[in-house]
N, C-alpha and C positions, 0 to 999 in steps of 0.2 A: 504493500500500500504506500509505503513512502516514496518509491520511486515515482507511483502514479503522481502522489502531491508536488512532489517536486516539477514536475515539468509546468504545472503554472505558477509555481515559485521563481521560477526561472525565466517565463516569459519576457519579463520587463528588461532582459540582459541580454538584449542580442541571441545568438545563435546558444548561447549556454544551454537550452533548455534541452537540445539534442542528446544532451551527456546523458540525463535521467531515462529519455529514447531510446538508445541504443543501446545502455545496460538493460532494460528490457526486454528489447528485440531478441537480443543472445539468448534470454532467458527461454523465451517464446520458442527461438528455433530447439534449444535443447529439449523444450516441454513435446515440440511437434513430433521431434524425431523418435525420444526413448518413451513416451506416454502414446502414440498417437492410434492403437488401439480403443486408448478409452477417450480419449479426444471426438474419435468420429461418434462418440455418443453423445456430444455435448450438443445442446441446441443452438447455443451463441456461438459455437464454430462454427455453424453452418451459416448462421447468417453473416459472419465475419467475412467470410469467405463470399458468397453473393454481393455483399457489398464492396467486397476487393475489389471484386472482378468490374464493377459499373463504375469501379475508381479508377483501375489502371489499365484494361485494356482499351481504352479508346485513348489513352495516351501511348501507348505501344502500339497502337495501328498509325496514331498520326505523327510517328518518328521517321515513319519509312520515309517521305518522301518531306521530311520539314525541310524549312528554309532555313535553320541553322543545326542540323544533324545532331552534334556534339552536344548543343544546349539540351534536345531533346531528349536524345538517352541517356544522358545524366540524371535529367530528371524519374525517365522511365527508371533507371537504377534505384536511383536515391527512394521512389515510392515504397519499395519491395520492402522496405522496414517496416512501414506500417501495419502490416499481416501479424510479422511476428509479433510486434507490439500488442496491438488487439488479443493476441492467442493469451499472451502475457494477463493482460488486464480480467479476462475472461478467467484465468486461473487465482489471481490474488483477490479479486471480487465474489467470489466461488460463493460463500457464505453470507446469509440473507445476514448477519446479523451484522455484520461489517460497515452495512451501508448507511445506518445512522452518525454513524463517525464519521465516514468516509464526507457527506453529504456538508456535516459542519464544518469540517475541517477546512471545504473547499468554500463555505461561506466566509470563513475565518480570514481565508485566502486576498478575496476578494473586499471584507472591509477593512484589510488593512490597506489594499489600494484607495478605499476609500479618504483612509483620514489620512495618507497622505495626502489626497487630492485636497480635501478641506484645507489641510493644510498649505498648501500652496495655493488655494483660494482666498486664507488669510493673510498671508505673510508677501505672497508672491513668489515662495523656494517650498521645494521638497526634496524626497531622499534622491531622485532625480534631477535638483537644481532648477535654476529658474526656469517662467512657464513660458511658452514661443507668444510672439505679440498677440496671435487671433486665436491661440488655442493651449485650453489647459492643459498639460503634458502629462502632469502626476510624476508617479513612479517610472514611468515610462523612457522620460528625456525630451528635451525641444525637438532632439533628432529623429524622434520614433512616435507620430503623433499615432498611436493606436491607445490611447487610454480609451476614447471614449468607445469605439469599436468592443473591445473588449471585454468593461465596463455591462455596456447593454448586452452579449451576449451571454455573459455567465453571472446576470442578474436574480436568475430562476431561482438559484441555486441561496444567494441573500433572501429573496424576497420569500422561498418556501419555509427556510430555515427560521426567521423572525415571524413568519406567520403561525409554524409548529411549535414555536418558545411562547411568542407574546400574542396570540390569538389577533384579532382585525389591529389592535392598535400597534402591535407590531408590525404587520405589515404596511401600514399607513406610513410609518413612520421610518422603514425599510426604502419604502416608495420615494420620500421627500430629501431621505439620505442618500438617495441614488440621483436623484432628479437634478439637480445643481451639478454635480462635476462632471455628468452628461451633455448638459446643456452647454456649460462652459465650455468642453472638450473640442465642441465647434465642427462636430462633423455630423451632417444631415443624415446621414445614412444609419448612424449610430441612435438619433434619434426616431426615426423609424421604426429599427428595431425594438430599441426599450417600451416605444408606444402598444406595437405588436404582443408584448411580454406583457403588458400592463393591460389589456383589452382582454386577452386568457386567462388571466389569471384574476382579471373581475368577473369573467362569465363564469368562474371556477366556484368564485365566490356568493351570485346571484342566483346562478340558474334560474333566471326568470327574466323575461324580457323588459320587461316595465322598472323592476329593481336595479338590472344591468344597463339600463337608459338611464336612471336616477343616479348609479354611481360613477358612469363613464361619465355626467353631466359634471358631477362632482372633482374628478381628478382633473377632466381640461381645466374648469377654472383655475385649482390648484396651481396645475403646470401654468396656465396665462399669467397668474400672478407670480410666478417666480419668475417665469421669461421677461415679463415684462418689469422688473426689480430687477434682472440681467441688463435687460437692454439699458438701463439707465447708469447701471455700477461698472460695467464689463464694457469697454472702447470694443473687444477685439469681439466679443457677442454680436454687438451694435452693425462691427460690421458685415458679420456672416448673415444679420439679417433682412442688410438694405439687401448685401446683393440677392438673398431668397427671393425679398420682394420682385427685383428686376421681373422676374416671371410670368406676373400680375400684368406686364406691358402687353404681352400676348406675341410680340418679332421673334421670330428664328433667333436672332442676333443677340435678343435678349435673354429669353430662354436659354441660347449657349453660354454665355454670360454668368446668367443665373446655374447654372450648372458645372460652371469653373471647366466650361470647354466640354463637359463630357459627351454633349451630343456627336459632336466631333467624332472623335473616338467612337461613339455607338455606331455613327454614319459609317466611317472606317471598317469596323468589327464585322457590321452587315457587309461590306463589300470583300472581305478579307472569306468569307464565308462563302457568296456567293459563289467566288473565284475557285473556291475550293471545300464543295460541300459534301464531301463522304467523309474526308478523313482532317480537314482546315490545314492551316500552314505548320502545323507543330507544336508540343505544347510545348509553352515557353516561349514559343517564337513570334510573340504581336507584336514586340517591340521591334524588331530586325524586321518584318513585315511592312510596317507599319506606313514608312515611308512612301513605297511602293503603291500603295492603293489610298493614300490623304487625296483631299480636294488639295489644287495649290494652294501656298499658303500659311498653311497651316506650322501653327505655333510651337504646335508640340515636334514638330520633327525639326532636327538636332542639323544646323546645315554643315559641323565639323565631321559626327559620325556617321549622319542620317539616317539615324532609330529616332524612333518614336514613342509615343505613352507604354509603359512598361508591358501594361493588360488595360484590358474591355472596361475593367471597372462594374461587371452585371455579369451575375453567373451566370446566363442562356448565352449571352454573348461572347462570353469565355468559353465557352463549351463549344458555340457554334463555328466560330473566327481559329480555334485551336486543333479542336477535337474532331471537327464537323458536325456529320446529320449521327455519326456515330456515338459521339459524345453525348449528344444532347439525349438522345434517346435509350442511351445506357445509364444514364444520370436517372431516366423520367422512371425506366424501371426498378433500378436501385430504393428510388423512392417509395414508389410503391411495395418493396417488400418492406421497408423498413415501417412503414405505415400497416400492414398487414399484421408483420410481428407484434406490432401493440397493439394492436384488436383482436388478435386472435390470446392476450393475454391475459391473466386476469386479473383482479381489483390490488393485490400487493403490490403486484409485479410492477404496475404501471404507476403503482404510488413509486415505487423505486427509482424506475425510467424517468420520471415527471420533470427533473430536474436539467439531465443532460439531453431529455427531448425537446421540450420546451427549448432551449441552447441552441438548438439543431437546427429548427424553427425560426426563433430571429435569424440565424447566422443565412441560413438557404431561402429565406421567403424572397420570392424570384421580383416582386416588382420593388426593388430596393435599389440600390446600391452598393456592389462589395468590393472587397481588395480578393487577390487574386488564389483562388484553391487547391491551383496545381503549385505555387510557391512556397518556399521551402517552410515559413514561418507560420500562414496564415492554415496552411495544410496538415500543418504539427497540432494546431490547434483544433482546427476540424476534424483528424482521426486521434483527438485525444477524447473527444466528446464523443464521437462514433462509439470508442472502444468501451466508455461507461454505456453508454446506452445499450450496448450489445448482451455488453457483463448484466446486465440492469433487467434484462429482459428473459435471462439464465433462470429456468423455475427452479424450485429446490430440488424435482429427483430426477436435475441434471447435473446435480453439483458433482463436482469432482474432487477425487477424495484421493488423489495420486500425491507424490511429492518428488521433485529433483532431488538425487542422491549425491 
């Protein structure tokens, strides 16, 4: 269990978080090789494995012929740890009883990112250093703006855990501690998400139409009234929100504007896809692409290198632009079993999953905004939430009762 905690211990430090990965992985191949008689009993192997497969094989179809070879199968390589990893998690989650620990610990995780952030809200420094001009960094660094990304993704995980300690006014107040160093974090996308987490998690708590209307009515005020106590304290808030507004003009020009270019790059990704829709340019490869298929003009390509925006910035985009029709449609299955697995589960089981699905959820809801899946960091993170949900989903008389010698 410690390894698993460690890797969002690790997050906020660059590449560090791999180290807690990859002593995992070993772990995972050792467990595959000398245990894997009783492995193919397990149920979260199986679906480990179906989800591997809508992970990595449409990035090893789109190597063959990508526009930067090398970028590609490095990456296809570099995937193949996440198997073992998963197989890993699936065996140190084994035990239903684990997971109430498992569950705080990773709350614990996450509000210490918090009061770090508050605190760089107060002071202007955290354990990170001072915050970038438009956006709260936290823990994170002015270099690495993913607090707020992060923040709302593994929000599930504070807001379930203060709701099982402090009943509604825990979670109220889960909700208003998370709210602020979101908001300030400065990324729309990130906001989004947390809104998404907050709208589940009140129908969770209504079931009823009319109640879940009276308490959605509730929170936006809420959130207007801090936004709007942002907008007046926060220069760098102030200004992420004129340019949102841009969009309200209703111009192409604005709207791109208001979106910090990204139609750009969306318009790009669609042609980057059309050009090549079974298998896309390669994963990895929309940057080196990128060029290639821009309206002229355009800002984002580099006229020393002549790469362009890193990625799509929108998983169907990433998927189609990278992957192809291949990608996108081994994604749409993977989903579906992954949504299948928790319906065909029952009421524990899915109290157990609630935490790292919900996660899965903001992170994948497709009409958003994302950073990139097949990347090495943001991919770390997403098959580290796969692999609890997997383990999460393991009923008890699949547990596994084997141990490395």
């Amino acid at each position: 269990m410690i390894l698993l905690l460690l890797v969002p211990v690790l997050l906020p430090f660059g590449r560090t978080a791999e180290a807690p990965l990859s002593i995992a992985a070993i772990i995972g191949v050792i467990l595959l090789l000398r245990q894997h008689g009783v492995w193919r009993k397990s149920a979260s192997l199986g679906l480990m494995l179906l989800l591997f497969a809508c992970y990595w094989l449409p990035a090893f179809f789109s190597a063959f012929d990508s526009v930067v070879p090398a970028k590609s199968w490095e990456t296809v390589a570099g995937d193949l740890r996440f198997l073992p990893f998963a197989v890993f998690a699936g065996y140190a989650l084994r035990q239903t009883n684990i997971w109430p620990r498992m569950q705080c610990l990773i709350a614990l995780i996450v509000l210490v990112w918090l009061l770090d952030a508050w605190l760089q809200i107060l002071t202007g420094f955290s354990l990170g250093g001072a915050a970038d001009k438009e956006h709260l960094s936290g823990i994170f660094g002015a270099d690495n703006l993913k607090l707020g990304p992060v923040l709302a993704v593994l929000s599930p995980f504070l807001l379930l855990e203060a709701r099982a300690r402090f009943s509604r006014t825990g979670l109220i107040a889960a909700f208003l501690f998370l709210l602020v160093p979101i908001l300030l974090a400065g990324e729309r996308a990130s906001w989004l998400s947390f809104a998404l987490v907050c709208l589940i998690m009140l129908w969770r708590e209504t079931r009823a139409p009319l109640r879940f209307a009276v308490w959605c009515m509730a929170a936006l005020t809420g959130a207007c009234f801090v936004a709007a106590i942002a907008w007046q304290t926060s220069p760098g808030f102030a200004a992420r929100m004129q340019r949102s507004l841009l969009v309200l003009q209703g111009t192409h020009s604005a709207v791109d504007e208001a979106s910090a270019g990204r139609l750009r790059i969306w318009h790009t990704a669609l042609a980057m896809g059309a050009a090549h829709p079974l298998n896309g340019v390669g994963v990895r490869g929309f940057r080196y692409a990128y060029a290639t298929y821009a309206e002229p003009g355009d800002f984002f390509v580099d006229p020393v290198t002549h790469e362009g925006a890193s990625h799509a910035h929108q998983l169907l985009l990433e998927l189609f632009s990278e992957t192809g029709l291949i990608g996108v449609f081994a994604w749409l299955i993977g989903a579906w079993f992954a949504i299948r697995a928790w319906w065909r589960a029952d009421v524990p089981t899915r109290l157990r999953a609630l935490a790292p699905g919900l996660a899965l959820v903001a992170m994948c809801f497709p009409l958003n905004t994302h950073l990139a899946f097949y990347s090495a960091w943001w991919g770390l993170l997403f098959w580290w939430l796969l692999a609890l949900y997997c383990a999460a989903l393991q009923s008890e008389s699949h547990e596994v009762t084997t141990h490395v010698a």
